[in-house]
N, C-alpha and C positions, 0 to 999 in steps of 0.2 A: 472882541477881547473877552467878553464874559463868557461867550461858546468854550473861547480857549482854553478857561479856566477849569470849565466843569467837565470837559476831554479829558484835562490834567488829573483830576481830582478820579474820576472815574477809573484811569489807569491805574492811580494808585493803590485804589481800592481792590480793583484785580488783582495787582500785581500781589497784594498783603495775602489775600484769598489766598493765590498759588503759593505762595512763601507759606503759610499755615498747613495748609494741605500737605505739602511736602514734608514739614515739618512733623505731622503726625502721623504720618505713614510710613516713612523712614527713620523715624526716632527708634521705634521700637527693634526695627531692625538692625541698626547700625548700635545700638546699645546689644543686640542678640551678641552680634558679631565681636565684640569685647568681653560681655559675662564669657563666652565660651574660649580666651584667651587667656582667662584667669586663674591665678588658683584656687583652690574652692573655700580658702580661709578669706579669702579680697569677694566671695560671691556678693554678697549684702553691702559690699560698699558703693555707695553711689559716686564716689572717687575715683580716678584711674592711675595707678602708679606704671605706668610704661615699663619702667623697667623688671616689673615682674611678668609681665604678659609674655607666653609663650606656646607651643602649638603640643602642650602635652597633652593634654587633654583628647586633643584629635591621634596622637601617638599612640595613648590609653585606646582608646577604645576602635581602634583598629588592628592593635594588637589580643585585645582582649575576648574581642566578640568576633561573630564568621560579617565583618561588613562585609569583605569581597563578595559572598555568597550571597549575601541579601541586595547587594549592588548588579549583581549579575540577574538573580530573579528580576529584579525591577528592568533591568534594561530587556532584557528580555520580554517579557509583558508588555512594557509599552512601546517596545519598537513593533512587533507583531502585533498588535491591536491597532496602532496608528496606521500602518502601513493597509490593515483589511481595511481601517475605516475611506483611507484614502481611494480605496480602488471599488470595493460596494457602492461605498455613499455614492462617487462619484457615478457610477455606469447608473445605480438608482435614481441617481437627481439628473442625468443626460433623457433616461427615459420618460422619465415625467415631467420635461421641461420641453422634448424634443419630436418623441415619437407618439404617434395617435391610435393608442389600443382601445379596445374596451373597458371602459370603468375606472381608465384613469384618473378622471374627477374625483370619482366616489373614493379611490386609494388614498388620492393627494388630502382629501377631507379628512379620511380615517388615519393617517398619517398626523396630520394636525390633531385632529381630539386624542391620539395615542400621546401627542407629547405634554399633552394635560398630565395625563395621571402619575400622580407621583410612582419614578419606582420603589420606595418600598411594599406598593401595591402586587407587585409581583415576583418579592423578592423571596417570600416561604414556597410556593410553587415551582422556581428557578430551581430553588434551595435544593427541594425534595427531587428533583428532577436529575441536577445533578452527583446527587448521592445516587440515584439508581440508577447511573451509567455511569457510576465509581470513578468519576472524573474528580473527588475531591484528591488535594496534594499533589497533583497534576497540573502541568503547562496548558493539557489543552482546555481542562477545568478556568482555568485565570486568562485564558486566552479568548475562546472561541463562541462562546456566547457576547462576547464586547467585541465579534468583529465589525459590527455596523451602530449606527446611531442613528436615529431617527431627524436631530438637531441637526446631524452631517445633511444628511438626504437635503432637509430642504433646505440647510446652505449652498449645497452644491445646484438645486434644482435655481435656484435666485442666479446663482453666478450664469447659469448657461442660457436662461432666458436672455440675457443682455448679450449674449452673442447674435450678431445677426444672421439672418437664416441663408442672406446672398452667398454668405464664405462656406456653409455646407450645399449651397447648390452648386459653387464653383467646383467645389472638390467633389462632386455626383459626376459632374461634366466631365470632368480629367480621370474617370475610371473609378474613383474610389468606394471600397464596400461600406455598410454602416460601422464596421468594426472598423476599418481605417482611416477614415473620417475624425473617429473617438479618440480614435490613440494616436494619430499622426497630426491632425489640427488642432479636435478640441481641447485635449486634454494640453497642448503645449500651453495653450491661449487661457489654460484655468491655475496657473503659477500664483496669483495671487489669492484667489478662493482656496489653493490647496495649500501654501504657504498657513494661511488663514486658521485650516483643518489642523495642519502638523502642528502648531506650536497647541489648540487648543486640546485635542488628542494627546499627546503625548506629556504633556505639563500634567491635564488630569488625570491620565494612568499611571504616572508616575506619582502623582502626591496620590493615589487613593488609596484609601483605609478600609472602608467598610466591606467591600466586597473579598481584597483578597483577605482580612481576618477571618472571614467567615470558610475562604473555601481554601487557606492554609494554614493547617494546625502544625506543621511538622517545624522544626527549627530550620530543618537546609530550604525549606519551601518559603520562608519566610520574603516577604518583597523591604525595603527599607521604612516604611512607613509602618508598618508590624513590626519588622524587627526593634525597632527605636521603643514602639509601645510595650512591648516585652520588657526593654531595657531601661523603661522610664518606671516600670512597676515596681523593680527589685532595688533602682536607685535612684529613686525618686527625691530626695535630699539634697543630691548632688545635681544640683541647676545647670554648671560650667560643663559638666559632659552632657547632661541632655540636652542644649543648647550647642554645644557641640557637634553632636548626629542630626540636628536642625540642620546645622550650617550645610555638613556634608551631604543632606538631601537637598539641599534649596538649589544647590549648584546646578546640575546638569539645567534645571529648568532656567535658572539663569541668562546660560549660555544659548542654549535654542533663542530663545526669545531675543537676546541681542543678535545673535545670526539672521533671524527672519523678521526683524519685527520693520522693515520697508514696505518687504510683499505683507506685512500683517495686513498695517495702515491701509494699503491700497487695496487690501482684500477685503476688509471693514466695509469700505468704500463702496464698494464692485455686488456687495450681496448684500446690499439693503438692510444690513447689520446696525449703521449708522444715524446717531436718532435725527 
């Protein structure tokens, strides 16, 4: 009976934890989600009159400024960066999990120490690099140096270790090349590692700041997370619309995430991601 009690008691106490947690993590968002409702005389009020809340503000500033353009750059960027990440990282992390070349240790090692250092370490070199192959204001400038990740690699390199080696002897046996093997077994069998990659790929190319500020100065080049800091500068006062272009950036990443977040979990799982 007294086991029972302290079961109870313990539950409770989790359950408060989860209740809190939630509550502070979605407060502030679900309060975004109304300041940006408002008008901008109701901003400061910690009161909700329902009946003023309405979706101008998002009218405003879709009308006002180029979103479609900065909604296009962004989907653009992060579709093409997620997609290289998905298919480097991968054939990178197959070979270093799979095939026996020379010096693979010694890569896999340098690989690990490279994800030590912080990038701002090599971001004025990048920088300058870029400028001398006039890639600034450019797609393949915001594209093509983020086609791989080094954190992919050895996600992907975790996930294919856990495949066992019998299913690529069996497909050696019935004809198949190395490359057919990759793209006809392995890669089917890597749904949840690559689910995994997509939503963290693509969620951070989409919210990132610091890179394309730096390598898009032009207005039409702008991605949405620049565009909004543009537009946070000049109306910076008005909270209800920049909480507004909040709202409208937060969405697609949203959506993916409730799309994949099954294969996340089981992809979490699957590459030793999991504490």
């Amino acid at each position: 009976m007294a086991r029972k009690k302290k079961i109870s008691l313990s539950r409770i106490v989790f359950y408060f934890l989860l209740i809190s947690y939630s509550v502070i993590t979605l407060g502030p968002f679900i309060w975004s989600i109304i300041t940006s409702l408002k008008p901008t005389s109701e901003v400061n009020n910690f009161t909700v009159n329902f009946s003023t809340l309405s979706f101008d503000n998002y009218i405003f500033l879709w009308k006002k400024f180029p979103f479609a353009r900065w909604a296009f750059n962004s989907l653009i960027v992060a579709s093409i960066v997620t997609l290289g990440n998905l298919l480097f990282n991968s054939m990178a992390g197959y070979a270093l999990a799979r095939i026996d070349f020379p010096g693979r240790k010694a890569l896999y090692l340098a690989i690990l120490a490279m994800m030590m250092v912080p990038g701002q370490v090599v971001m004025v070199p990048t920088f300058i690099l870029l400028t001398k192959l006039g890639w600034i204001n450019t797609y393949k400038g915001l594209t093509i140096p983020f086609l791989f990740s080094l954190f992919g690699i050895f996600l992907m390199r975790q996930f294919f270790l856990s495949i066992p080696k019998s299913v690529e002897e069996a497909a050696t046996i019935d004809g198949l090349s190395r490359f057919g093997i990759f793209f006809r077994i392995v890669m089917p069998m890597a749904k949840p590692a690559l689910s995994t990659q997509f939503i963290l790929m693509f969620t951070g190319n989409w919210n990132s700041f610091l890179w394309p500020s730096l390598l898009a100065t032009r207005d039409n080049m702008y991605t949405l997370p620049v565009g909004l800091n543009s537009f946070y500068g000049q109306y910076f006062q008005f909270w209800d619309q920049v909480l507004a272009g909040v709202m409208i950036l937060s969405v697609p990443a949203i959506v993916i995430f409730l799309i994949f977040q099954r294969n996340f979990i089981k992809g979490i799982s699957t590459t030793g991601m999991k504490g």
